[in-house]
Backbone as CSV, one residue per row, in Angstrom:
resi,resn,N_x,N_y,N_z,CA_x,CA_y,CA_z,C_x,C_y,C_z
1,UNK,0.849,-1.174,0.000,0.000,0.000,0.000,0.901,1.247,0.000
2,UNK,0.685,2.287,-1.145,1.756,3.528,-1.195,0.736,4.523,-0.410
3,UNK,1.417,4.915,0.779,0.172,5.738,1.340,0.016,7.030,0.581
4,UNK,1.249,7.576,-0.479,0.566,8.946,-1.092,-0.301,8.628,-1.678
5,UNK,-0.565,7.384,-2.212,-2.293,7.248,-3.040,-3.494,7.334,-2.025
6,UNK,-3.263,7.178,-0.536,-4.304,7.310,0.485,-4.657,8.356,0.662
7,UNK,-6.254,9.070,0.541,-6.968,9.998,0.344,-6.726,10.861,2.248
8,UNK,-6.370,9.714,3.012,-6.111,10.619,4.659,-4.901,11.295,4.661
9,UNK,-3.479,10.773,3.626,-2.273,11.209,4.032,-2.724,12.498,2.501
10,UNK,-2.771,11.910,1.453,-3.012,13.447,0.295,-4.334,14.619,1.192
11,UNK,-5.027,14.586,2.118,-5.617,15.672,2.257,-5.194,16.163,3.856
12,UNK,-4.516,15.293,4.963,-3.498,15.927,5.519,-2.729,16.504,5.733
13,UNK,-1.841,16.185,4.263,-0.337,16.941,3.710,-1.037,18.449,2.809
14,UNK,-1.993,18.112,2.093,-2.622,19.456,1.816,-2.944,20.162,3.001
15,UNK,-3.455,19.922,3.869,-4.148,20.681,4.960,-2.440,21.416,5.596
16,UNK,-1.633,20.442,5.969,-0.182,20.930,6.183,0.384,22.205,5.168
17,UNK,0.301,21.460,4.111,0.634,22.952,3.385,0.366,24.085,2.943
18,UNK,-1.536,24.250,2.854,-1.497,25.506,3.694,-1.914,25.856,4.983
19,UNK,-1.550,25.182,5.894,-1.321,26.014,7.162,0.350,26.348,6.935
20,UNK,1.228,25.864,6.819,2.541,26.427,6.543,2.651,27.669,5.444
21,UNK,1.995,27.521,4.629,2.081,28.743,3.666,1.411,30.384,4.374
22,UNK,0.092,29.745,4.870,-0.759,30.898,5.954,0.061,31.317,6.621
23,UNK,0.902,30.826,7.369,1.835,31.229,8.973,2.573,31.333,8.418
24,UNK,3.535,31.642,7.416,4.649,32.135,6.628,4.350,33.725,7.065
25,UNK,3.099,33.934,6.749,2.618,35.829,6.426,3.193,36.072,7.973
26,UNK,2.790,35.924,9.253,2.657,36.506,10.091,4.185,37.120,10.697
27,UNK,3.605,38.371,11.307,5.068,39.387,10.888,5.282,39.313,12.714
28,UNK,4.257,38.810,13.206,4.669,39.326,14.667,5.422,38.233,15.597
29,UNK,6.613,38.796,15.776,7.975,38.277,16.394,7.795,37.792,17.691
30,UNK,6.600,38.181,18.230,6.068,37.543,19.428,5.290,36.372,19.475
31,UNK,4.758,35.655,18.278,3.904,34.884,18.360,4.873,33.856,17.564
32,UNK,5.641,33.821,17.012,6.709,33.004,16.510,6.827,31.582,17.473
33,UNK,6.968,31.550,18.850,6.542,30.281,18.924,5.771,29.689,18.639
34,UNK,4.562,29.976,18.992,3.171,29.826,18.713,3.555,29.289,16.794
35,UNK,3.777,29.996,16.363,3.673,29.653,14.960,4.712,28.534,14.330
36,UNK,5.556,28.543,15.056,6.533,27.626,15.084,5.652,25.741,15.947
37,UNK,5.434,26.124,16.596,4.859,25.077,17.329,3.902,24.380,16.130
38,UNK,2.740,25.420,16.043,1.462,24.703,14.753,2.224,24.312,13.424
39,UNK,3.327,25.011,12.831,3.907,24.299,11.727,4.557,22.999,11.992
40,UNK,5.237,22.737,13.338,5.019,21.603,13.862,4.120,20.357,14.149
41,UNK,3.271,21.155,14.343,1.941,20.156,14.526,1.315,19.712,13.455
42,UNK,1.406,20.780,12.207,0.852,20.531,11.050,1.540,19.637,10.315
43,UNK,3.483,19.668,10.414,3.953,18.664,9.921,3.565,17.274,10.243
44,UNK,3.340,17.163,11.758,3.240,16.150,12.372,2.009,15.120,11.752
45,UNK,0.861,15.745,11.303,-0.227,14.933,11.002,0.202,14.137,9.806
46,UNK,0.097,14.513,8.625,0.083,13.632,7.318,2.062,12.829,7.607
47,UNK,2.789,13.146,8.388,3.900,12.315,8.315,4.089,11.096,9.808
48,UNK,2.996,11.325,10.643,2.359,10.056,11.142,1.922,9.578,10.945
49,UNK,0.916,9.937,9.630,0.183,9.023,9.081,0.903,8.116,7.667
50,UNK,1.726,9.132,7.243,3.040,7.708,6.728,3.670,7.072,6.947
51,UNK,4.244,7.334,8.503,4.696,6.487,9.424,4.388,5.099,9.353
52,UNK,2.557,5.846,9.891,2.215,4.772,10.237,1.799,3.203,9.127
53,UNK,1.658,4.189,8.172,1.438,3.098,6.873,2.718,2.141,6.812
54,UNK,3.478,2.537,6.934,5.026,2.273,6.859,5.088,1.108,7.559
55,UNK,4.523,1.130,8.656,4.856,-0.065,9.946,4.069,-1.219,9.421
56,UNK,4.615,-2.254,9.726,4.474,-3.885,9.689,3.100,-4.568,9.886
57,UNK,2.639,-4.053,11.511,1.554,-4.635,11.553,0.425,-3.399,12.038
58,UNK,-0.758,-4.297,11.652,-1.710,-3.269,11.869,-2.014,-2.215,13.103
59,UNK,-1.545,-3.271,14.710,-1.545,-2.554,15.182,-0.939,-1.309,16.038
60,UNK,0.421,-1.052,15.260,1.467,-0.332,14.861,1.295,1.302,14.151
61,UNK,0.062,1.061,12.974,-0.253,1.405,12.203,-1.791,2.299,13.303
62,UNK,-2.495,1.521,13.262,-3.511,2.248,14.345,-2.905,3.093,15.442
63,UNK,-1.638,3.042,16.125,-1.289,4.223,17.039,-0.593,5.050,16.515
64,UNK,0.137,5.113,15.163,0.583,6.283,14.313,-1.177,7.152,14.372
65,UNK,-2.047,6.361,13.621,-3.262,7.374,12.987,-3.332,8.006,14.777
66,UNK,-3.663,7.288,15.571,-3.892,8.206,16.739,-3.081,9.419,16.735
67,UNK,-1.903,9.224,16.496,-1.256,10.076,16.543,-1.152,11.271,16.019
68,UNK,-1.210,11.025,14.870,-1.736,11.827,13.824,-2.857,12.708,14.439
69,UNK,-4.170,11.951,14.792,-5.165,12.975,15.432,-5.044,13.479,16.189
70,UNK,-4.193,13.032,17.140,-3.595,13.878,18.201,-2.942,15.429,18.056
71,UNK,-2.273,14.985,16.753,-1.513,16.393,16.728,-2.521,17.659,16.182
72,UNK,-3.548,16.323,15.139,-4.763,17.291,14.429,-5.210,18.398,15.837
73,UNK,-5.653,17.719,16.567,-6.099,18.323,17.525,-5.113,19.516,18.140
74,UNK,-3.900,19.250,18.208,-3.158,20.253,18.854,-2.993,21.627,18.052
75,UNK,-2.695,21.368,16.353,-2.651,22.135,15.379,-4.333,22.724,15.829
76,UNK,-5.558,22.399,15.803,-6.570,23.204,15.888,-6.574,24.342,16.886
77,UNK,-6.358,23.628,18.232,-6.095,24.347,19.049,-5.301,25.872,19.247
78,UNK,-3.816,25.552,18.073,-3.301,26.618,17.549,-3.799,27.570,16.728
79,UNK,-4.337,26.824,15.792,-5.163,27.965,15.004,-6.256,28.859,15.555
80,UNK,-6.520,28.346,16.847,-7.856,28.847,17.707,-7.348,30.301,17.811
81,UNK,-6.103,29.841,18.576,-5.220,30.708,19.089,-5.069,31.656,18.297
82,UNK,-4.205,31.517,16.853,-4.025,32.689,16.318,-4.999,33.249,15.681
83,UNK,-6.208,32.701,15.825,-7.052,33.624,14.685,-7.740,35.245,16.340
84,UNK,-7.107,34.393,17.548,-7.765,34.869,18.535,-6.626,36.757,18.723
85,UNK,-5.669,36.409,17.997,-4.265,37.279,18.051,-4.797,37.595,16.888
86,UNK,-5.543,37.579,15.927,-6.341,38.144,14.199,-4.850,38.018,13.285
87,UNK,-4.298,36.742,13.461,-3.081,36.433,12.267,-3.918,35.645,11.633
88,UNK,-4.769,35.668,11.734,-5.602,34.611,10.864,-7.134,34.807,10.540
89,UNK,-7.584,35.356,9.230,-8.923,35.414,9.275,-9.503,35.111,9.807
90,UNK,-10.987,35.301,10.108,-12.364,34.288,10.467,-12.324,33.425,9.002
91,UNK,-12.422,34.564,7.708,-12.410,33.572,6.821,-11.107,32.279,6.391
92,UNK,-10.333,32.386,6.297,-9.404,31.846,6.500,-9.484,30.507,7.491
93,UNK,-9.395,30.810,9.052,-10.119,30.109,9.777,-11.056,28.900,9.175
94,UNK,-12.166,29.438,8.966,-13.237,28.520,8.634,-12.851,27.771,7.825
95,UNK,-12.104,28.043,7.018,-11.785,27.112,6.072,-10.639,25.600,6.409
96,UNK,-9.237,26.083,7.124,-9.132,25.585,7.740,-9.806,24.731,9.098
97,UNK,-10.831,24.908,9.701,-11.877,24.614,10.740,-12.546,23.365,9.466
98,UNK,-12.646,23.554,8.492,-13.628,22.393,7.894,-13.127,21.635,7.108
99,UNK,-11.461,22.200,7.256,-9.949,20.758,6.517,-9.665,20.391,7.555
100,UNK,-9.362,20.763,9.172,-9.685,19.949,10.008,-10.498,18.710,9.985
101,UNK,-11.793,19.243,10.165,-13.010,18.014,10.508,-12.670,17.164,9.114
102,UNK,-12.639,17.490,8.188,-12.634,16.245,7.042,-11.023,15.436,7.304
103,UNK,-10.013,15.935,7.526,-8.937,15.091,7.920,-9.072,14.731,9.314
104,UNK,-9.995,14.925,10.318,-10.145,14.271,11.389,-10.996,13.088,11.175
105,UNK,-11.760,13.235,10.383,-12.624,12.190,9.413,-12.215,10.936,8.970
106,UNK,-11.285,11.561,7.969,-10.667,10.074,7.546,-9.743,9.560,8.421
107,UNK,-9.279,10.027,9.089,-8.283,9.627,10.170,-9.274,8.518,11.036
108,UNK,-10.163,8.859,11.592,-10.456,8.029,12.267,-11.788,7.104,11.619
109,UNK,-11.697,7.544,10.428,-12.446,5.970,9.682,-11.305,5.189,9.176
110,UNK,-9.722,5.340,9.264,-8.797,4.692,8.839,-8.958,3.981,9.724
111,UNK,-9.027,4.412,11.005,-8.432,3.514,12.393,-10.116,2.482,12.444
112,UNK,-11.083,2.933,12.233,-12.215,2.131,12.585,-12.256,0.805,11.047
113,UNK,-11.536,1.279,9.918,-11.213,0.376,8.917,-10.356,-0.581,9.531
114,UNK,-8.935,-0.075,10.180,-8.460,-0.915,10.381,-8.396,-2.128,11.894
115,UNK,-9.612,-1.513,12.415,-9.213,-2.205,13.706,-11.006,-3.342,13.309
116,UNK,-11.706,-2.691,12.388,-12.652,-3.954,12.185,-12.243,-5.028,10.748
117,UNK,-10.755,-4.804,10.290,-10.664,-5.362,9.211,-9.375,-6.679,10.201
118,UNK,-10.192,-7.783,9.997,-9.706,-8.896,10.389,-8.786,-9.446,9.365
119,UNK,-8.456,-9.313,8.030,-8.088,-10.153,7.502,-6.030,-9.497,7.506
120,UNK,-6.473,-8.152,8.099,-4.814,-7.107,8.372,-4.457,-7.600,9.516
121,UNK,-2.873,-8.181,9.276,-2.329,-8.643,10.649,-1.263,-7.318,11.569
């Protein structure tokens, strides 16, 4: 299985790249961790979830995707943040807010695929 053909890691790694392109703009030298951290977090999703494809057995593979959502979640949290500092539209925001939920989506219909698919060791 090549996970760039998997529709969770191609709309993850999109969702990653633009939140990295968005947080490129922001000029304020104070929030630089903050922005540093979510480009972190944003890396983190779609390259746990290749990780996790990567690994041997399935259930190897099911605590990468956790992982992955995990960070989804942390990256949201960030964006909460900066749209709360206005480095970040409402519009903007929303949009990101609803590439969230659809990559939180497949993320965890990967993990409910793979933990009811008996025939994956």
């Amino acid at each position: 299985m090549n996970y760039k053909d998997m529709k969770v890691w191609v709309q993850t790694n999109e969702l990653s790249f633009e939140v990295i392109k968005e947080l490129k703009k922001v000029q304020d030298r104070n929030l630089f961790p903050l922005i540093n951290q979510a480009i972190r977090s944003a890396v983190s999703v779609p390259s746990n979830v290749a990780e996790g494809i990567g690994r041997q057995y399935k259930k190897e593979t099911i605590h990468f995707m956790y992982i992955a959502r995990g960070s989804l979640y942390e990256l949201e949290t960030q964006l909460i943040l900066l749209k709360k500092f206005n480095e970040i539209s409402p519009q903007e925001f929303n949009k990101f807010e609803q590439d969230v939920t659809t990559c939180r989506r497949l993320i965890s219909g990967t993990i409910n695929y793979l933990k009811s698919n008996k025939d994956l060791r």
